[in-house]
Phi, psi and omega in degrees: 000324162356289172252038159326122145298343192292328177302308184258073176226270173086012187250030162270310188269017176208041172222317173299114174285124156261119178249164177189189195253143176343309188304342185263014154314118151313359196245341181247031203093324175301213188214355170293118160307134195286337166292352175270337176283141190251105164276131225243320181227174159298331166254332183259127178252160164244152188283122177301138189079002203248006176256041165258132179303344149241086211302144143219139190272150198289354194265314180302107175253081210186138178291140135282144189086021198248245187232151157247136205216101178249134174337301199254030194275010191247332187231043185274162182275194191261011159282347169285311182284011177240338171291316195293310182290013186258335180275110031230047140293324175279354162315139164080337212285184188296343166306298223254007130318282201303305153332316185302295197328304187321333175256012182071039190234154186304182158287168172258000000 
């Protein structure tokens, strides 16, 4: 797991808006803390920073291209966790070009 580029990468969580559905809220049954959510609809919330023109989500306490580090990585919500689980077939894939660029950073 060592060399996951992803550790020291981090320009996923800080290129993206994440959106996901109420129910993975803590106040409704989920693991998303309900202080990182934002709300957009009656069912859909967003990971609070990640509704910025330039997002970054509030849980990444962390440099990109550095080190990644997220707050909430046991209770994130499933588009992080479905991005994360694509790694490390999704190293490299076009997400994650486009971010990195977005941070000056090479392709993988």
């Amino acid at each position: 797991m060592s060399d996951n580029p992803c550790l020291s990468c981090g320009a996923c969580c800080a290129s993206f808006r994440v959106d996901f559905d109420r129910s993975e809220l803590e106040s409704e049954g989920g693991r998303v803390p309900d202080g990182l959510a934002v709300e957009l609809t009656g069912r859909l919330m967003r990971l609070r920073g990640t509704d910025h023109a330039q997002p970054r989500c509030a849980a990444f306490s962390s440099t990109v291209g550095v080190r990644a580090s997220c707050g909430i990585h046991e209770w994130r919500p499933s588009p992080c966790r479905e991005f994360g689980e694509r790694a490390p077939m999704g190293i490299g894939d076009d997400a994650c070009t486009r971010a990195r660029a977005r941070h000056g950073l090479a392709p993988i």
